[in-house]
C-alpha positions, 0 to 999 in steps of 0.5 A: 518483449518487455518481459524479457530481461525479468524473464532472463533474470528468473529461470524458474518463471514460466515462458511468456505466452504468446498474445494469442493463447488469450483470444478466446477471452473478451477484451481489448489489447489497446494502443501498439506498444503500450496497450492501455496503460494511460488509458488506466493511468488516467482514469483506472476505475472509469477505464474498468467500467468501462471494460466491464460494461463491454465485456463483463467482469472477466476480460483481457487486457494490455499495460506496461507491456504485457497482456493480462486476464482481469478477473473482478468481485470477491469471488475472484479476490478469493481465488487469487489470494487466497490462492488454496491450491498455490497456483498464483505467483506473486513473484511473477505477477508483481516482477515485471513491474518491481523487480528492476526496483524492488527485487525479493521484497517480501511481496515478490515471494512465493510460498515456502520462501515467502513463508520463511521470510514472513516468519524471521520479519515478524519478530519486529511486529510482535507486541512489544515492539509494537508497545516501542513503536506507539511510544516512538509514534506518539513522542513524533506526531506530537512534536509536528502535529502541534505545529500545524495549527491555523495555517493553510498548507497541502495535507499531502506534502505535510504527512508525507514528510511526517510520515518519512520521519516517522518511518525514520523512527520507527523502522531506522531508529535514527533520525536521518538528519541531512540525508532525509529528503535524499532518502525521501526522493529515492523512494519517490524515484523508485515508486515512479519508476514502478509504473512507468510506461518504458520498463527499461532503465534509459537515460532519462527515463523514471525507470533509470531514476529509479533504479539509481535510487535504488542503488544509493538505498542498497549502500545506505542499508548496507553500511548500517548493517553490522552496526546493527547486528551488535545493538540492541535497537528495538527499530525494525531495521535492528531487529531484522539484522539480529532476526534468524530463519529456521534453521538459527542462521542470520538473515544475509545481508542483501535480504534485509537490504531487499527487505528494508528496501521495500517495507519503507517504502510501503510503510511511508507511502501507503499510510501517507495516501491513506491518511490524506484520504481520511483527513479529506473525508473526515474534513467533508464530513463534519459530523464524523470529525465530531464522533471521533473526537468524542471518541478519542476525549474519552480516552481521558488524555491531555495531550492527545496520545493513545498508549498502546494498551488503548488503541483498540478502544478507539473503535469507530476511528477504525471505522472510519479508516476502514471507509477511507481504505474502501474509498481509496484504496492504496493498492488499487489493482493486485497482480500474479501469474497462473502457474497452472490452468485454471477456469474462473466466470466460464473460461479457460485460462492457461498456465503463464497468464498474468491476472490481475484482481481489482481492489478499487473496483470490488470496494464500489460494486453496489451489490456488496456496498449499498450506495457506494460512492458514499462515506459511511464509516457504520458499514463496518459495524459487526451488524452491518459487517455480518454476511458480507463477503469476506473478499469484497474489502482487500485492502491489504491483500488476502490470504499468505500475502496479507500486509505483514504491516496492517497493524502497524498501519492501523496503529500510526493511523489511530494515533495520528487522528488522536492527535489531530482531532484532540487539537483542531477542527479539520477545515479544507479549502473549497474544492479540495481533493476533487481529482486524484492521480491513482497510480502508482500510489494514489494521491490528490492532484492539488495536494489537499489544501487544508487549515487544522484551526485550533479548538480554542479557536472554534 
């Protein structure tokens, strides 16, 4: 089974059930060997509506070799990650696909592990580190944003370079130099490898790429580490070297290897998609660009940066990046697996199944979102925010597993549009952004042509 060298790797996880424990469940197995998964590579939302249009919000499924129960809406974000009983494992439902390149990244914990870690990691998010990094965030963007004026180029391509820098910053502490776009194609290597249909590391394959990336990144923290631990950095890499668990111990080396390992690659991707997404929308929608511009002068900077003491008053920036979120979530699809039975929607699912909850589709249910297909940054306003559920946006994640990073992602992504927006008028080139490769995080297939024309200029 493709399951199987994770299985053997992790004692303590459950046995893999056979396919035929979930026959009482509606759905569909797919292809031989590999199921559905291009099916949802492909199109994902529209492989969803369709399913549900077939067989309603809970069915079962196969990608990535391995069967799964989907469970949609915000009732059942709720029971997944909120998860109040503790019956959803996060480290068995992502480990089949991160564990061969992101083995025990925070997100591959359960419970009282997962809890500790979280604890000793948040040292680095507390408020004067957070007042470091918008210094370090604001001296960065500045420097290449400024750069960017009256000049076609794809967004895409542009913010992932700044953001790798900037995660360069402000979780290394150094700036890599000549090892930057190595590091760069490592973490690419890696998050391709995590969907990639073979799960087995075979030459060629994206799988083996990825977990030679993962190799070199393990060398890379590790040789730094000891270093580390006699500064007094204030980047995240420095601080998680010098963090301690409950009992006063120092973290081990191969954790803060395994934790650096995967919060720099999803700081760097994640905020890249999420900001591509916004400039996209904010370059449809002229009229937002104008709010938020009118927003951000008020601030009263001539340079365009937010000192961190201001950032919370650039309210409907938050707005509209929470839309963007909505629209185009970073992780569209959450995994675990059942450690015991449980029901949900009228059927009995077994301990040992892999289920899956549906970030993308629950942001466009129209019950929850009127209109749904439309940018409209105001649903977020405490009037219209009262009474929604509070499981129908999930962009980060929910309950023990909330993003331990949210903050910070909202913080570079309130700084950035400051920077933006203080200095150009967002213009993207006729067509731009029409078609979108989902997984394994999403991005526009053309790379978003965009010109940034200089206010001067307008």
């Amino acid at each position: 089974m493709a399951y199987a060298h994770t299985l053997a790797g992790n004692p303590h996880w459950l046995p893999a059930n056979p396919p035929s424990v979930l026959n009482d469940i509606p759905g569909s197995r797919g292809l031989p060997f590999v199921g559905n998964t291009f099916a949802v590579l492909k199109d994902p939302l529209g492989f969803t509506g369709k399913m549900v249009a077939k067989y309603g919000p809970v069915y079962r499924n196969r990608t990535f070799g391995g069967d799964s129960v989907v469970l949609l809406g915000p009732e059942a974000n709720e029971l997944v990650l909120f998860d109040k009983e503790k019956n959803f494992s996060s480290e068995q439902g992502w480990g089949p696909i991160l564990n061969l390149v992101f083995p025990r990244g925070l997100m591959l914990m359960d419970f009282e592990k997962h809890r500790a870690d979280r604890k000793a990691l948040s040292v680095a998010f507390k408020p004067e580190p957070m007042r470091h990094y918008a210094a370090e965030l604001n001296a960065g963007i500045a420097a290449q944003v400024g750069n960017w004026g009256d000049r076609p180029q794809p967004f895409y391509r542009a913010i992932k370079a700044l953001s790798l820098d900037l995660a360069a910053t402000s979780f290394l502490g150094v700036p890599l130099g000549p090892e930057a776009s190595k590091i760069n194609q490592a973490f690419v290597d890696e998050v391709q490898a995590s969907v990639s249909p073979v799960r087995t590391p075979l030459p060629g394959t994206s799988m083996r790429k990825g977990v030679k990336a993962r190799e070199y990144l393990v060398d890379y923290f590790t040789r730094e580490i000891p270093r580390r631990r006699e500064g007094e950095g204030q980047d995240f890499f420095s601080q998680f070297c010098r963090a301690t668990d409950e009992s006063g111990a120092l973290l081990a080396d191969d954790a803060i290897v395994d934790h650096m390992n995967f919060l720099m690659m999803a700081a760097h991707d994640t905020i890249t998609s999420s900001a591509t997404s916004l400039v996209m929308l904010l370059g449809r929608h002229v009229e937002w660009q104008d709010r938020l511009r009118t927003e951000i002068q008020s601030l009263g900077s001539n340079d365009g940066g937010v000192p961190y003491e201001q950032l919370d008053r650039l309210v409907e920036t938050e707005w509209a990046f929470k839309e963007a979120l909505r629209l185009m979530p970073p992780v569209p699809s959450i995994p675990r697996r059942a450690l015991r039975d449980f029901s949900f929607g009228g059927y009995h699912i077994p301990a040992g199944t892999h289920v899956g909850v549906n970030t993308a589709y629950t942001h466009m249910m129209p019950e929850h979102w009127p209109d749904p297909a439309r940018f409209d940054p105001e649903r977020f306003s405490p009037e219209r925010s009262k009474g929604r559920h509070r499981f129908a946006w999930v962009p980060f994640g929910g309950g023990a597993h909330m993003c331990i990073g949210l903050h910070f992602a909202t913080m570079q992504i309130r700084i950035l549009m400051a920077h933006l927006l203080s200095r150009y008028r967002i213009e993207l080139e006729p067509g731009a952004g029409t078609d979108w490769q989902i997984f394994p995080i999403p991005q526009p297939k053309d790379g978003l042509p965009v010109r940034f024309v200089p206010l001067s200029a307008a």
